[in-house]
Z-matrix of the N, CA and C atoms (Angstrom, degrees):
N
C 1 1.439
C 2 1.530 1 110.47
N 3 1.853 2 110.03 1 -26.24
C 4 1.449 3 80.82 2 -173.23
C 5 1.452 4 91.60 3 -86.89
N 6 1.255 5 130.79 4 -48.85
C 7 1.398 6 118.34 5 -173.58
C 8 1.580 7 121.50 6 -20.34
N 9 1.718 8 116.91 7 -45.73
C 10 1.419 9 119.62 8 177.20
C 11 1.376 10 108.05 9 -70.36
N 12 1.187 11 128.46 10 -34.94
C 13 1.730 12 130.32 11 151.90
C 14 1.234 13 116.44 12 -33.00
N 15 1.269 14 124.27 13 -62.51
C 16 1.364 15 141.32 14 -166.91
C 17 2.236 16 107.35 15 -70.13
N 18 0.704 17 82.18 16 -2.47
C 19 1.365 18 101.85 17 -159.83
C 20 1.406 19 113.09 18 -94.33
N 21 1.572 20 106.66 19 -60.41
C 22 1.203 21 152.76 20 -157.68
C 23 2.145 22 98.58 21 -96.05
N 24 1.115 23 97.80 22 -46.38
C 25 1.595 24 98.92 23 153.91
C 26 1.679 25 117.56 24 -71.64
N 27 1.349 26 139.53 25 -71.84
C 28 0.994 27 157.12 26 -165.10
C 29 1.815 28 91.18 27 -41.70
N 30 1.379 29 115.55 28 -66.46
C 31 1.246 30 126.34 29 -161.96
C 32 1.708 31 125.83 30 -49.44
N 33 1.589 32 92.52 31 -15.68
C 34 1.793 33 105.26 32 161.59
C 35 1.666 34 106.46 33 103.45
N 36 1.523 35 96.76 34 -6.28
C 37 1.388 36 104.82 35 158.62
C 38 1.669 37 119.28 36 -28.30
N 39 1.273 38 91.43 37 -107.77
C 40 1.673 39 116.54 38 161.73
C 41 1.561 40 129.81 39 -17.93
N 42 1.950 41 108.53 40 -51.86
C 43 1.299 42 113.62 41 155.68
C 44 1.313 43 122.08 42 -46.19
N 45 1.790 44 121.66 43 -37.84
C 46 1.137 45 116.95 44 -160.61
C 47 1.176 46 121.87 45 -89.65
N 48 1.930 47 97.22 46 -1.60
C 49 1.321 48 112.78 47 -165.56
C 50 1.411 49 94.20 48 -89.94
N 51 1.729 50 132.15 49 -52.86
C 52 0.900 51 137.40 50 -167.16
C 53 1.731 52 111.70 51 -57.06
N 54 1.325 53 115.76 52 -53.03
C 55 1.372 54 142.02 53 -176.92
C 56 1.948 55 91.35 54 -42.73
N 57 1.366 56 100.72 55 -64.65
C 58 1.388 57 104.51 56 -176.78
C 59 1.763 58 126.98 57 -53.51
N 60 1.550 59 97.69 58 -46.34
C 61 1.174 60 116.16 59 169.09
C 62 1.838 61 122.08 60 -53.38
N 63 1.384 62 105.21 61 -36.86
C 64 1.349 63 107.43 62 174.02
C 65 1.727 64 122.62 63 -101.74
N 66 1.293 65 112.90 64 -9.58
C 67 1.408 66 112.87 65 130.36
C 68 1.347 67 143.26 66 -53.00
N 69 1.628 68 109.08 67 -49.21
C 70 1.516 69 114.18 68 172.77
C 71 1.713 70 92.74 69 -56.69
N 72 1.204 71 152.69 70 -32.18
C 73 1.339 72 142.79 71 -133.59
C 74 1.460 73 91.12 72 -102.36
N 75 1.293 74 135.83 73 -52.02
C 76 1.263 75 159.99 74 -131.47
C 77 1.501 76 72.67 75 -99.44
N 78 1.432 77 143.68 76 -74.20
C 79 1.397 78 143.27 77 -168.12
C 80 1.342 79 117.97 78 -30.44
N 81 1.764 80 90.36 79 -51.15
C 82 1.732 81 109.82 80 -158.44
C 83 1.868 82 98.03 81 -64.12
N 84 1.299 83 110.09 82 -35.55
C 85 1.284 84 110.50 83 -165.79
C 86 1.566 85 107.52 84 -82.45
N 87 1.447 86 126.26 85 -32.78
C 88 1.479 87 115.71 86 164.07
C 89 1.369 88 110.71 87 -67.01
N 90 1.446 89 133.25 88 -46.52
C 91 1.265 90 137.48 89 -167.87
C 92 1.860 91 105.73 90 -54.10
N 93 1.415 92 113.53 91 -58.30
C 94 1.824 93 127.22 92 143.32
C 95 1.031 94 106.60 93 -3.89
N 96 1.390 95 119.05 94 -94.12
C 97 1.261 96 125.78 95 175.77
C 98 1.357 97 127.26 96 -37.86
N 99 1.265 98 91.12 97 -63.38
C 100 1.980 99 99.67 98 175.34
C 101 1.842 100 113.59 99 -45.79
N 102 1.561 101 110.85 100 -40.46
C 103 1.791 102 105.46 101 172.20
C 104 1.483 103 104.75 102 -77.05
N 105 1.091 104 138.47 103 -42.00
C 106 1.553 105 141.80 104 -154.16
C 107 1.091 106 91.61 105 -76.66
N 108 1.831 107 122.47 106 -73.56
C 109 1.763 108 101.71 107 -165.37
C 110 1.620 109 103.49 108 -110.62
N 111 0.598 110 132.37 109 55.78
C 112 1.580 111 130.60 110 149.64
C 113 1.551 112 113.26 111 -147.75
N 114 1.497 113 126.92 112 -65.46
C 115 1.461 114 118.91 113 178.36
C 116 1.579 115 104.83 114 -51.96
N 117 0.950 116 126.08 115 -68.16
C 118 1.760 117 141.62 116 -146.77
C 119 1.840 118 101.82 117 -60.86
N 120 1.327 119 117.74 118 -41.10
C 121 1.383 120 134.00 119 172.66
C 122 1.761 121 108.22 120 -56.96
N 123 1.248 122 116.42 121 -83.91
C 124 1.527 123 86.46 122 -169.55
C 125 1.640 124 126.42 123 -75.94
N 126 1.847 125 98.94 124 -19.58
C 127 1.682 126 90.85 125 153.42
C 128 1.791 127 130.23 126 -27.69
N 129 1.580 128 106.36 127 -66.62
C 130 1.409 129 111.23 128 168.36
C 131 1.495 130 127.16 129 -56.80
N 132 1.571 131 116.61 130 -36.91
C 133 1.034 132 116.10 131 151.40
C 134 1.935 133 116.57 132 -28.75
N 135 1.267 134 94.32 133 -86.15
C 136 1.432 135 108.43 134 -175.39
C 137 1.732 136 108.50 135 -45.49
N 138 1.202 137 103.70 136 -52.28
C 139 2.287 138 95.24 137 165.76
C 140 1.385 139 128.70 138 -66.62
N 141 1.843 140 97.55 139 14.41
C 142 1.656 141 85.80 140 164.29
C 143 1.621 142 100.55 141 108.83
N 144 1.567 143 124.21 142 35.81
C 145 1.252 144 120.66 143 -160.32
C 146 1.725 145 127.64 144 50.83
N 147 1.058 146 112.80 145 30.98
C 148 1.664 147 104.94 146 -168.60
C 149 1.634 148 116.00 147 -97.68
N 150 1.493 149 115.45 148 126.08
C 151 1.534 150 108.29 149 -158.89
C 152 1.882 151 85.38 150 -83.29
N 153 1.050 152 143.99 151 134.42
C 154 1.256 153 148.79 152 120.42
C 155 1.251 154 120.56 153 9.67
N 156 1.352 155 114.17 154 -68.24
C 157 1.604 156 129.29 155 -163.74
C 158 1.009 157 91.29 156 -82.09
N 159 1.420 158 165.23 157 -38.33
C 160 1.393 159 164.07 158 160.60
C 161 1.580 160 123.26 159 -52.16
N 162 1.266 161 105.86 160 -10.88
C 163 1.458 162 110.81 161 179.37
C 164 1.553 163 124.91 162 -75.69
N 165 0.947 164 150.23 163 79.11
C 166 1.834 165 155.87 164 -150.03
C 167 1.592 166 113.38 165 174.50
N 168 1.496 167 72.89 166 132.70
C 169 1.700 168 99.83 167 173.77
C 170 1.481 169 120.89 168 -75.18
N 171 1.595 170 119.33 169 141.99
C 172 1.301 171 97.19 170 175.60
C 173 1.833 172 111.54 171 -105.82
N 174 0.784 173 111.86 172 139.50
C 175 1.793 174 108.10 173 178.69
C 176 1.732 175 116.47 174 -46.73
N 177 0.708 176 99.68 175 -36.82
C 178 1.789 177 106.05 176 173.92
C 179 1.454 178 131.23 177 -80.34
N 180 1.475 179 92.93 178 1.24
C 181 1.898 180 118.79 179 -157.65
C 182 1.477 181 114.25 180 29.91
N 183 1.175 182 133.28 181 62.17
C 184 1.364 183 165.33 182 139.32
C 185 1.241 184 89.74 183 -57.28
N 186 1.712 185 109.34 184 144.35
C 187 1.567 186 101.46 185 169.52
C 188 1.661 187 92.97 186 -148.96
N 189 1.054 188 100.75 187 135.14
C 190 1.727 189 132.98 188 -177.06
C 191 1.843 190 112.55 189 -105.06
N 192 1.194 191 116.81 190 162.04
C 193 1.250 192 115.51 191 -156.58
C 194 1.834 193 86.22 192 -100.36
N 195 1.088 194 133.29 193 -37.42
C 196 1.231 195 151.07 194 -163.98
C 197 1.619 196 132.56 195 -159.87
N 198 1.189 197 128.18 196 128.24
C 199 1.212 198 129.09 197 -172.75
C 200 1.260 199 133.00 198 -17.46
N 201 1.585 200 92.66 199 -51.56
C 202 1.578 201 95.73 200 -173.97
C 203 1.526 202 105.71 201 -78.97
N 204 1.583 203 128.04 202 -14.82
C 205 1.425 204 112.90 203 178.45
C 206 1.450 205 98.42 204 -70.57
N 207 1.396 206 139.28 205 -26.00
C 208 1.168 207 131.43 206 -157.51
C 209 1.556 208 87.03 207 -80.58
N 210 1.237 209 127.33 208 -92.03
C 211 1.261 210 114.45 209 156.10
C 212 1.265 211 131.24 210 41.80
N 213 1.427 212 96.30 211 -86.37
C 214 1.555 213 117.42 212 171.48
C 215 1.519 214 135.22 213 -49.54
N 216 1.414 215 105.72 214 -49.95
C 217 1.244 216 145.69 215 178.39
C 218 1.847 217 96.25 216 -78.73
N 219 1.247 218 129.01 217 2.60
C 220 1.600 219 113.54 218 175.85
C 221 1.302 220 115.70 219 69.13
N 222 1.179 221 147.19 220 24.83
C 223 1.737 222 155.72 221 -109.80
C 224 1.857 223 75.54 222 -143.29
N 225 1.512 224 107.35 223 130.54
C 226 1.438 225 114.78 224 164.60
C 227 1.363 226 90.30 225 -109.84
N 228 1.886 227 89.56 226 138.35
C 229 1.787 228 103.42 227 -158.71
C 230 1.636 229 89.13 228 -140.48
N 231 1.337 230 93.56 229 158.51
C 232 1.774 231 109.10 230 -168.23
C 233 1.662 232 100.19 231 -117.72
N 234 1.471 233 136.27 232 69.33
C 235 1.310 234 147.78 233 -122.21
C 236 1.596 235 92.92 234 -100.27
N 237 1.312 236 134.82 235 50.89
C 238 1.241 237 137.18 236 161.23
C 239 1.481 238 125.15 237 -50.94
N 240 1.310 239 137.39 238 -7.53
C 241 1.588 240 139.97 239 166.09
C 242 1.482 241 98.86 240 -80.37
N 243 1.334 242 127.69 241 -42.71
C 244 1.428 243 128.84 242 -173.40
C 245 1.737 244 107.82 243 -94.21
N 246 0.797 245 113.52 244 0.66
C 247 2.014 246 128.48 245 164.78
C 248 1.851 247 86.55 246 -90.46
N 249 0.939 248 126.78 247 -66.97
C 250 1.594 249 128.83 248 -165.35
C 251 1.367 250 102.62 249 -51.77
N 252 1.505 251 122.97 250 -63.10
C 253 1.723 252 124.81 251 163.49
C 254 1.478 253 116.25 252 -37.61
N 255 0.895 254 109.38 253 -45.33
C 256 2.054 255 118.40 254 -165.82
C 257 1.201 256 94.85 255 -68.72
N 258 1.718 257 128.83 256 -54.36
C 259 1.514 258 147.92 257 -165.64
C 260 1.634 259 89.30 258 -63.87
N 261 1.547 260 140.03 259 -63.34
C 262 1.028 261 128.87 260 -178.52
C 263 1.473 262 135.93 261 -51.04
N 264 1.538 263 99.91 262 -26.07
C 265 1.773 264 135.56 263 -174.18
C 266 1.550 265 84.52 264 -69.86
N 267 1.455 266 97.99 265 -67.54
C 268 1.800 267 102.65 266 173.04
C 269 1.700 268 124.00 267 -15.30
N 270 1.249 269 90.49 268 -76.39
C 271 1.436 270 101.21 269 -155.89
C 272 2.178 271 100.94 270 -81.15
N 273 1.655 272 125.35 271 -32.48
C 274 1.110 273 96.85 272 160.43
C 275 1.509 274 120.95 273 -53.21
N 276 1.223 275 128.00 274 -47.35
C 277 1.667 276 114.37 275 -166.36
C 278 1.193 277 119.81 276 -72.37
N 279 1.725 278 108.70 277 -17.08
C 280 1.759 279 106.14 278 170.12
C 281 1.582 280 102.89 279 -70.82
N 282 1.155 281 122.70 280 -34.96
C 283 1.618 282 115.37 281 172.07
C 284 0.937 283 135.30 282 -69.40
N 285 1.587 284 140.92 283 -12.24
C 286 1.052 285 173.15 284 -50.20
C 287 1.696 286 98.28 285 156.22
N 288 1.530 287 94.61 286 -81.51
C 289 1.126 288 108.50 287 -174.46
C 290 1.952 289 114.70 288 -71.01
N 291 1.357 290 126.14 289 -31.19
C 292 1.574 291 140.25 290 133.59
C 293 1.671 292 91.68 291 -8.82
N 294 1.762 293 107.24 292 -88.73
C 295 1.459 294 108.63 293 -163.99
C 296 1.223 295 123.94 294 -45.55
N 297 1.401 296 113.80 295 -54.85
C 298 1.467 297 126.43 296 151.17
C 299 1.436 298 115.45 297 9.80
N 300 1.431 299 89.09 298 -93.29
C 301 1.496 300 127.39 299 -164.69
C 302 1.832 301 91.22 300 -58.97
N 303 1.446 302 126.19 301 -74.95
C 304 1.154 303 125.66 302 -162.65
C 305 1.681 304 111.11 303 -34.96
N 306 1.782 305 103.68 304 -54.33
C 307 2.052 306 97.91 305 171.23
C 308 1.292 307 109.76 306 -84.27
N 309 1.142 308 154.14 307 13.69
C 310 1.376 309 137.55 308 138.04
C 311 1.576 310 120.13 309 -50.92
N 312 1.871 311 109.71 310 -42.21
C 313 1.451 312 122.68 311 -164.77
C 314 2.074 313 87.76 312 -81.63
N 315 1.109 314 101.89 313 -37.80
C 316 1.606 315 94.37 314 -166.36
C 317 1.565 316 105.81 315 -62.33
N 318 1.570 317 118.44 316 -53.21
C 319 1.049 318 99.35 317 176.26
C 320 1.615 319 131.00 318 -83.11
N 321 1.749 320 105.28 319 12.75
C 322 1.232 321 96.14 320 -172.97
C 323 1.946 322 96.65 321 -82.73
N 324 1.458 323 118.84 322 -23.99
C 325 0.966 324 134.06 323 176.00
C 326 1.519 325 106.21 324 -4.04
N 327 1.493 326 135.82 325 104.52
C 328 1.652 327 144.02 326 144.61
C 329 1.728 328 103.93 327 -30.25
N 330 1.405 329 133.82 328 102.89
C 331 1.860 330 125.31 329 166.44
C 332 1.676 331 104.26 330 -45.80
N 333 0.587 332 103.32 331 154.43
C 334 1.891 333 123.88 332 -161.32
C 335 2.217 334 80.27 333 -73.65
N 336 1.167 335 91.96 334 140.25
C 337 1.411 336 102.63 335 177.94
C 338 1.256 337 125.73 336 -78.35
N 339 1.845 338 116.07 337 124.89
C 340 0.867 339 114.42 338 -174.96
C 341 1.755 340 144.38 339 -78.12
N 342 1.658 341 78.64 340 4.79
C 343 2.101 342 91.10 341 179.11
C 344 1.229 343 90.27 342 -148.43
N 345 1.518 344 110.50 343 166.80
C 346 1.624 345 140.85 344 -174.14
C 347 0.864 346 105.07 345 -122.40
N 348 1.544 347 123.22 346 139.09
C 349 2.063 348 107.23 347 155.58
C 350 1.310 349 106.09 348 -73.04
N 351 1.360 350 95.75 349 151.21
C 352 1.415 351 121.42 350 177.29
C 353 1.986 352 106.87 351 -60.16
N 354 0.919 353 105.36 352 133.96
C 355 1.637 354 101.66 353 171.20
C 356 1.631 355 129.97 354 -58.79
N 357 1.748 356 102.58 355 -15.30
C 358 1.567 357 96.97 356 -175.75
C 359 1.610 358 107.64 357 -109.28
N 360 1.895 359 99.33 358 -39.40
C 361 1.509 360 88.49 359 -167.52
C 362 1.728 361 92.68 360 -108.43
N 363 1.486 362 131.06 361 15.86
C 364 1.481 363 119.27 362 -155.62
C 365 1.477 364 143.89 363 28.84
N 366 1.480 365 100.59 364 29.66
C 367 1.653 366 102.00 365 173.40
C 368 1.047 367 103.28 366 -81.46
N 369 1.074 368 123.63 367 162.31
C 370 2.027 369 148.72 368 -175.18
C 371 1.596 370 87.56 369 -67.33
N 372 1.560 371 119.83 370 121.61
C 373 1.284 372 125.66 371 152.14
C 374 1.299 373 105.89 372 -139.66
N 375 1.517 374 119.53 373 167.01
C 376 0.994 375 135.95 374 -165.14
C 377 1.965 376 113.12 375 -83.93
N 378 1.850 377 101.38 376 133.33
C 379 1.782 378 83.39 377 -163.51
C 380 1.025 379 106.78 378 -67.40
N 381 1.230 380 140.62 379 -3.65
C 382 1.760 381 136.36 380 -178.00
C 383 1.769 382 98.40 381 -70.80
N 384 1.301 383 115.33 382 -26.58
C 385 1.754 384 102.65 383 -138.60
C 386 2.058 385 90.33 384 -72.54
N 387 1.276 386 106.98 385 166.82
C 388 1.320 387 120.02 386 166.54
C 389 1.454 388 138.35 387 -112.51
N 390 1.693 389 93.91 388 3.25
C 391 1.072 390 128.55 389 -169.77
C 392 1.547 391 123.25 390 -136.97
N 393 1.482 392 138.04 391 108.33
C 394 1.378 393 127.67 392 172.72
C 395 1.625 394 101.60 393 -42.95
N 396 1.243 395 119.57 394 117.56
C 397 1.536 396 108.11 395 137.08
C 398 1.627 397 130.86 396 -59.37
N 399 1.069 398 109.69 397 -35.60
C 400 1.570 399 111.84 398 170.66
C 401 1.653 400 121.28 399 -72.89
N 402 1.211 401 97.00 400 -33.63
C 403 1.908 402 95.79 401 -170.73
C 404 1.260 403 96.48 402 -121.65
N 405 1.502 404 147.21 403 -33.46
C 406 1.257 405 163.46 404 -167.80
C 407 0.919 406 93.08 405 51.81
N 408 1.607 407 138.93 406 86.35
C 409 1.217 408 170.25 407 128.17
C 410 1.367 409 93.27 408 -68.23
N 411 1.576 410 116.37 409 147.60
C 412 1.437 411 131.32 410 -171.06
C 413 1.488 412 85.87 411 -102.62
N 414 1.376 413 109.35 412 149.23
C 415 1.525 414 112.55 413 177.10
C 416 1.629 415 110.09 414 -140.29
N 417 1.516 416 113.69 415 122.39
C 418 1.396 417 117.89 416 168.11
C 419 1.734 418 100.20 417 -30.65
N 420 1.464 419 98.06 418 147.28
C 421 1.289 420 119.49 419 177.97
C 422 1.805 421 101.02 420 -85.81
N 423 1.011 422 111.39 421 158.77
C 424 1.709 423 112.47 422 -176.24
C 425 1.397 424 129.00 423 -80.40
């Protein structure tokens, strides 16, 4: 078992897992940034000055000027402006990661193959040919 461990690490598995893993992390924290101070700011602007992160209910209907007084004050709060940020955090890195993924698959793309087996003897011939070169078997045209 450890040998298949050893193996199973070595093989770039694991690297690629880690490599990946601390990219996605490194993402999450620009992407963070990218909704908190740049998207999320003139959005609220445009709804009328409204900060995001300030948006939450408190269960007791206590009302606080800002999160962190609620916070402060021990206040159980239903933090829906910062669910709306997270939900946005969300959906850039699923797109992100979409693009990602979409040119990885393009260039992982196999070129369309350049020979067929033959139908009688299966050696590699070419799909144009009309003729086995190996067996010279007549071959439907394509």
């Amino acid at each position: 078992m450890l040998k298949e461990f050893k193996e199973f690490a070595l093989k770039g598995s694991m690297i690629d897992l880690a490599v990946g893993v601390i990219v996605g992390a490194a993402t999450g924290t620009v992407v963070t940034s990218l909704v908190s101070d740049i998207i999320m700011p003139p959005i609220g602007m445009v709804l009328g000055k409204v900060d995001f992160i300030n948006l939450f209910v408190t269960i007791w209907g206590q009302h606080f000027a800002t999160l962190q007084d609620a916070k402060a004050a021990g206040a159980v709060t239903i933090n829906y402006g910062v669910f709306i940020n997270n939900f946005i955090n969300f959906l850039i890195i699923m797109f992100v990661i979409f693009l990602l993924i979409k040119q990885i698959n393009r260039i992982r793309k196999e070129p369309a193959s350049t020979v067929k087996p033959c139908p009688f003897c299966k050696m590699s011939i070419d799909p144009a040919a009309i003729r086995c070169p190996h067996c010279t078997s007549e071959l439907k045209p394509a």
